[in-house]
Residue, then its C-alpha position, 0 to 999 in steps of 0.5 A: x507188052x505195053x498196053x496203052x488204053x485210052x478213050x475216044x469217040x466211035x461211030x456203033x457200027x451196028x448198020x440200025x444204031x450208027x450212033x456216037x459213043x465212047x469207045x475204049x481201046x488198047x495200043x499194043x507195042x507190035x500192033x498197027x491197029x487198037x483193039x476196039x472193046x465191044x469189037x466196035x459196038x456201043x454198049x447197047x448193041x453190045x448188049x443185045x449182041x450178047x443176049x442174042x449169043x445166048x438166045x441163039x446157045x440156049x437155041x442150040x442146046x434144045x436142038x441137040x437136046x432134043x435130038x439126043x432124047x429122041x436118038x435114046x427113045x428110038x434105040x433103047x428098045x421100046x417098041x414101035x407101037x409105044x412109041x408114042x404111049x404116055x401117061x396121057x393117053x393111059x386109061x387108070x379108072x378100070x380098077x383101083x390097083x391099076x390106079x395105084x399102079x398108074x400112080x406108082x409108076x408116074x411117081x417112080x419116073x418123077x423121083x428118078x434120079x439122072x445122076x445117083x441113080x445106084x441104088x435106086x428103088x426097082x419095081x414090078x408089076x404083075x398081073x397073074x395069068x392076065x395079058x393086055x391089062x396095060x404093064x407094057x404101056x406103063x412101064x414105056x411111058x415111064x421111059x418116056x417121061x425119063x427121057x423126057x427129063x434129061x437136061x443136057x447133062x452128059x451121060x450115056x443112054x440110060x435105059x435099055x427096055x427088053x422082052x425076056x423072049x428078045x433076050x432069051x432069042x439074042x442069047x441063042x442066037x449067040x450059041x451058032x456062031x462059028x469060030x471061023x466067022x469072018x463077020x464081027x458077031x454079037x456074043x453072050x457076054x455083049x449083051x450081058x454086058x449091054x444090060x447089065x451096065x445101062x442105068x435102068x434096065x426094063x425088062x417086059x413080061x419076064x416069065x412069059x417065055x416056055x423053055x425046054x430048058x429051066x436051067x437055061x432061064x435060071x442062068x440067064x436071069x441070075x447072071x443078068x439080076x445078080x450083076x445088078x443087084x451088086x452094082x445097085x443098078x433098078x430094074x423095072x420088070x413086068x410080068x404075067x405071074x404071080x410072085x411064087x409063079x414068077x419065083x419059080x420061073x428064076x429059080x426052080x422055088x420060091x425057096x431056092x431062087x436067089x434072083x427072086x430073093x434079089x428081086x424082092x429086095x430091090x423092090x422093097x418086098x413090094x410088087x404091084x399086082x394088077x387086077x382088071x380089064x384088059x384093053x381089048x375086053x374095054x373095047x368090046x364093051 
């Protein structure tokens, strides 16, 4: 193939320039027509034509950005009445380990890595016996700004938010399918493998739930903790007990309960435990 370059004079079909510049073009042996560079703009235009292609690209990734996020925030689990629960609507001054818990978890969503996240820290907040302190908001809101940090990067959805009674209902949910169903129907090892493989695992008030069963509850949360300690995978977990309450409630003892022992050292042997007013005593006020 022959190229032939050579420069002569164009009018900018840009319809507001329409002025004469001069314009590159190539004959090539089997073509009728050059091929104009700049396709026929002068060098301003062309200019302005790329910064807008770029505008309008940049335009098209915030868009689909933006609806990626809000796809992951309404099918990760969170709960409808959190939907819309930050850091800037949560109240931190009713105590100093809420403020610390505040601070703690503003931090944890900040340093939250989107691509080494293995092995990155767990972490638990816990109020003994006490209900409506905040947990649930905060640990949504950490969602919440996570979501918000994603850059367009490709990833999968990175956070799957759970209750223990949700998971414990899905489970035995599981346990009446027949072996004749006809209907594709979830089974034990979907979910396991659902929130076990997800990035963050949020797990809501672990503990709560009071089952006939301990055994049950033990083998759930070993299976579920022990597949993400070994893929060194963080949980964020609430829970309304205190660590040997919570110890008791994975394993039977404190002494006895590998998953606790697992939990403490995905955490860094640190739980942040909140002691103060709950939302509804701050309204009654």
């Amino acid at each position: 193939m022959n190229d032939n370059i050579k420069t002569t004079k164009r009018i900018c079909k840009e319809p507001s320039c329409q002025r004469e510049y001069e314009a590159r073009e190539a004959s090539i042996l089997g073509l009728t027509n050059p091929i104009v560079f700049g396709m026929g703009y002068c060098p301003d235009c062309t200019k302005k034509k790329h910064e807008e292609d770029e505008t309008r690209e940049k335009l098209i990734l915030a868009t689909e950005v933006k609806n990626k996020r809000e796809s992951w925030r309404n099918s990760c689990g969170i709960p409808y009445r959190f939907m819309a629960h930050s850091f800037e609507t949560f109240q931190p001054g009713r105590s100093d380990s809420l403020r610390r818990a505040y601070n703690k978890c503003i931090e944890y969503a900040d340093k939250y890595p989107w691509r080494n996240y293995r092995g990155y820290q767990s972490l638990a907040l816990t109020s003994d016996k006490a209900w409506g302190v905040g947990k649930t908001h905060l640990v949504c809101s950490i969602a919440h700004k996570i979501f918000d940090k994603w850059d367009g990067s490709p990833t999968l959805s990175p956070i799957r938010f759970i209750s223990e009674s949700n998971l414990f209902l899905r489970i035995r949910n599981t346990f009446n399918r027949q072996n004749n169903d006809e209907v594709r129907r979830e089974t034990e090892g979907d979910i396991y493998r659902e929130i076990t493989t997800v990035p963050l695992l949020i797990v809501d008030d672990m503990g709560k739930e009071e089952v006939s069963d301990p055994r049950f509850v033990q083998r759930v949360w070993f299976t579920i903790i022990n597949e993400r300690y070994d893929n060194m995978l963080p949980m964020v977990i609430t829970a309304n007990l205190n660590p040997d309450a919570l110890a008791w409630h994975l394993g039977g003892s404190r002494s006895n309960s590998a998953s606790f022992e697992r939990i403490m050292e995905m955490t860094g042997n640190v739980f942040y435990q909140i002691d103060t007013t709950t939302y509804r005593d701050l309204r009654n006020r």
